[in-house]
N, C-alpha and C positions, 0 to 999 in steps of 0.2 A: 849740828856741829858747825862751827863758824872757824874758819882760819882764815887769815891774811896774807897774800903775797905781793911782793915789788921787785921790780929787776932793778937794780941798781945802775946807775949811769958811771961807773967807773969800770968794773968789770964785765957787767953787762947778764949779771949772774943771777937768778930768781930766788930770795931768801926769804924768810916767813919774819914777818913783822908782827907785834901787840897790837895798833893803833892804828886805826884806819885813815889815810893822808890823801890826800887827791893824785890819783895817776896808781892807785893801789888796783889791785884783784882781790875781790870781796868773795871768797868761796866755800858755799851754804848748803848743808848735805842734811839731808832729814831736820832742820833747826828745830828748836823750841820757839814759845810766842816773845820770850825775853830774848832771842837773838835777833829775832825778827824785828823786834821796836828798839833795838840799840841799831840793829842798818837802817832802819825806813826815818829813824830820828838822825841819824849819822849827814844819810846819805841826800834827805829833804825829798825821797820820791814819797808816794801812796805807799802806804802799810799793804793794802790789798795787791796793788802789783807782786808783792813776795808772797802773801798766804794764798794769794791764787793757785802756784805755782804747786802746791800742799797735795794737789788734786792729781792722779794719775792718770784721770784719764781726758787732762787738757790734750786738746790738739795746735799743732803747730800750725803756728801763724805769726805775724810780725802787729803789734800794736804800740798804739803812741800815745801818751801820757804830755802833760806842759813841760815836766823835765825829765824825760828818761823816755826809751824805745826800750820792750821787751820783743824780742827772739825768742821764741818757742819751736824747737824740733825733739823728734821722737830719737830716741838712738837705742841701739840695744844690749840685753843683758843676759845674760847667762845664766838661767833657772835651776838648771840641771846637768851639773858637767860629765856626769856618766854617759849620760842619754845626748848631748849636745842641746840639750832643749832651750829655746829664746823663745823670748818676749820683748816686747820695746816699751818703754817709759817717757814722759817729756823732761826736757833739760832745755832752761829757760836760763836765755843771756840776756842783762838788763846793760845798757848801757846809759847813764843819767850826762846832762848837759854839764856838769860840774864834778866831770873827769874821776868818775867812778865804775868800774865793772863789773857785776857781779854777776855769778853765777847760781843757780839753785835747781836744786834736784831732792828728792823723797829718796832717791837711793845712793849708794857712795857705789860710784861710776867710774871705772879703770880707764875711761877715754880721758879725763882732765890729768891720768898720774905722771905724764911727760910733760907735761906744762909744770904741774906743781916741782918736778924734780930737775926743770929748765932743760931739758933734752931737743925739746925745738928748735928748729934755728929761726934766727929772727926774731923769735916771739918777745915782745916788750910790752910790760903791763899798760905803760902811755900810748901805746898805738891800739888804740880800741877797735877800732875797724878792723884792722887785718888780726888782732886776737879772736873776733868774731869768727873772719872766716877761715882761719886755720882750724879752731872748731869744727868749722860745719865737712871743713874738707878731714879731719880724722872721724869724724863720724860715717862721714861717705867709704872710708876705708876700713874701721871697724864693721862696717854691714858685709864688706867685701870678703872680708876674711870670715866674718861670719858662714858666709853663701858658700864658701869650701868645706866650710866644717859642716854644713849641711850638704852638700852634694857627696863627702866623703860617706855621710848617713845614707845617705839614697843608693847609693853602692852597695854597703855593708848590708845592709836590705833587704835589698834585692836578691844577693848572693845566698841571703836566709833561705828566701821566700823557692826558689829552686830546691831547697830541700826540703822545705815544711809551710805550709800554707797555715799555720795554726794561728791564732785570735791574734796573740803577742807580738809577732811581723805585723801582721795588718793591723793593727792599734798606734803600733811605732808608725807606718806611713802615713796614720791620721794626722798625728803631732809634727810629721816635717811639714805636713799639707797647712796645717794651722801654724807653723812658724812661716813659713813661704806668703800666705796670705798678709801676717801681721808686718812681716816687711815691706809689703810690696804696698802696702794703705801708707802706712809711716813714709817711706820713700818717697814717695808721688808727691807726699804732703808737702814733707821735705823738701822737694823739689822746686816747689809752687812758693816756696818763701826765698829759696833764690831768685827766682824768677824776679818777684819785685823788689830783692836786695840789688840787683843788677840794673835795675832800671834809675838805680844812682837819687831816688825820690827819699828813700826812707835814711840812707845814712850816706857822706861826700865819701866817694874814692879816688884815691890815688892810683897811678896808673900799674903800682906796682901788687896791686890790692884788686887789680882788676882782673891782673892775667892768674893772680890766688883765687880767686872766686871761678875765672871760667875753669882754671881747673877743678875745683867743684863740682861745676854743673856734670863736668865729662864725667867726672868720679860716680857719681849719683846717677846719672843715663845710664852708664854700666852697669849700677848696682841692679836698675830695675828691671836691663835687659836681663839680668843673669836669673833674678828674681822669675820671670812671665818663662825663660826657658827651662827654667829648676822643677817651676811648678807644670807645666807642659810635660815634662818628661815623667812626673810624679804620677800626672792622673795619667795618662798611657798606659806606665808600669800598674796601679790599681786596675785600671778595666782591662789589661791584660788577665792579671791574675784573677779575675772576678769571672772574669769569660773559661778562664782554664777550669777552675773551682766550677763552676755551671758545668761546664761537659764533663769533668770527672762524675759528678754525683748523676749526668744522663747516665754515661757509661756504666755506672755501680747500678743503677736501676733498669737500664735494657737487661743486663747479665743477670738478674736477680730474677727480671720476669719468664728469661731465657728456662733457667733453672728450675724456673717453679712449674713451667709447662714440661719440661723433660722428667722431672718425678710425679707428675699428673698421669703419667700414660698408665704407671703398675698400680697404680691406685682405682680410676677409673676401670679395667681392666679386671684387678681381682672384685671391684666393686659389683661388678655386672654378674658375675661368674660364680658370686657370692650368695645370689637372690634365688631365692624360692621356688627353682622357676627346674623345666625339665633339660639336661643337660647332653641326653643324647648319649652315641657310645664314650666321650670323651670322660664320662661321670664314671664309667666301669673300667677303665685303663690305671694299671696300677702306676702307672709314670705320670699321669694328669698334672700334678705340682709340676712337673719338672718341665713341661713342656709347657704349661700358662706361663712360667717362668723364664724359659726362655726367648715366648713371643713379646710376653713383655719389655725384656732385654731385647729384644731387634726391633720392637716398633718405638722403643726410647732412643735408640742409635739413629734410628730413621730421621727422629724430629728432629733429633741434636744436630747432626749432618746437616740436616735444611734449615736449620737455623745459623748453625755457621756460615752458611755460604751467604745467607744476609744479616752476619754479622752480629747477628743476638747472641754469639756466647764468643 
């Protein structure tokens, strides 16, 4: 899908244009190869700069072409809104020497829908720098918000897992474990393309572009610290519960062995008493049952007793 935007220099408004003019925002969501060779003919970058982009599992990085810089960072998406589940994808910002911007992505991405609907402030399709980094700083903020709606999981969770240990909790703590991870790669990535955005080598900033970008950085530091503390707090809670799950099933199997030696004793006992063997007056007494019966019953209370006091029942 191919649309056009331009703010206009009179109101200052972001409206969708037909025809692509210098100083436009070129923005390119899952394209076909025909929208792809109408920007790359348009725009005079490489064709491949855009079908690169085609690939999910580019990594972010800033590369340089004779006439255009591509921007590549990961941001993230929303897989499953029941379950809060994410994954991150690349979103590639191309900016070319002859005042073009484009944007491309394989998914249709709710971080660009304030830009496309001019809700930014400042944001002017002619200031291609600071379009970059207000970018990269709502990407830093959609991770952010992210990171709540995963911490709110980690909670809901947990509060499960206090009533039921069952596969279902512990499969859900896998997938925040695996969104936690995927951010915190992405982020870092992330990070490391400001780094050398800041170093003023790959695109000129102005000084009002600069204190936009360190807000960035700080944006992004947070995101990763919240990221290493999310996931800290995750495996804790897992080898908590792994460690309780372990002493429950000790617990279930001392009390089992408990049991099985305290109904051992009437077994053994009529076992012996059973055998072929001369039994003395106790053979000629008309109460005989009743009295192997109740040694039995007091030499099973015996063991039960001494086994309680160390704890085997």
């Amino acid at each position: 899908m191919l649309k056009i935007y331009k703010t206009s220099k009179e109101d200052k408004k972001v409206k969708k244009i037909k025809k692509m003019v210098a100083d436009c925002w070129i923005d390119l969501t899952a394209p076909t190869s025909e929208e792809i060779d109408r920007v790359a003919a348009r725009t005079k970058i490489d064709k491949d700069l855009l079908t690169k982009m085609l690939d999910t599992e580019e990594l972010p990085r800033v590369e340089q072409e004779d006439n255009a810089t591509l921007i590549v960072i990961d941001i993230p998406y929303l897989t499953n809104k029941k379950e809060s589940k994410y994954r991150t994808y690349p979103l590639g910002i191309i900016i070319t020497n002859n005042n073009y911007v484009i944007t491309i992505s394989v998914k249709k991405t709710t971080l660009l829908n304030e830009f496309r609907k001019g809700r930014v402030k400042d944001f002017r399709t002619a200031k291609k720098t600071r379009f970059l980094i207000q970018i990269l700083l709502k990407a830093a903020s959609s991770y952010l918000k992210a990171l709540k709606e995963v911490n709110i999981d980690i909670k809901e969770t947990e509060e499960m897992l206090k009533k039921t240990t069952s596969n279902k909790e512990l499969l859900d703590m896998l997938e925040i474990e695996k969104t936690l991870v995927y951010f915190m790669t992405s982020l870092k990535a992330n990070d490391a393309v400001l780094e050398k955005l800041s170093k003023r080598i790959i695109l000129p900033l102005y000084e009002d572009d600069v204190d936009l970008l360190e807000d960035a950085v700080i944006e992004y530091k947070q995101a990763i610290e919240m990221s290493g503390i999310y996931k800290d707090i995750l495996s804790s809670i897992s080898n908590t519960y792994a460690t309780v799950i372990s002493n429950n099933l000790n617990v279930a199997m001392k009390f089992l062995a408990g049991i099985t030696i305290v109904l051992s004793i009437p077994t053994i006992i009529s076992s012996f008493l059973g055998m072929n063997v001369p039994l003395g007056s106790i053979s000629k007494n008309p109460n005989a049952v009743i009295i192997l019966l109740l040694v039995s019953v007091l030499v099973s209370l015996i063991i039960a007793i001494l086994l309680k006091k160390k704890d085997m029942l």
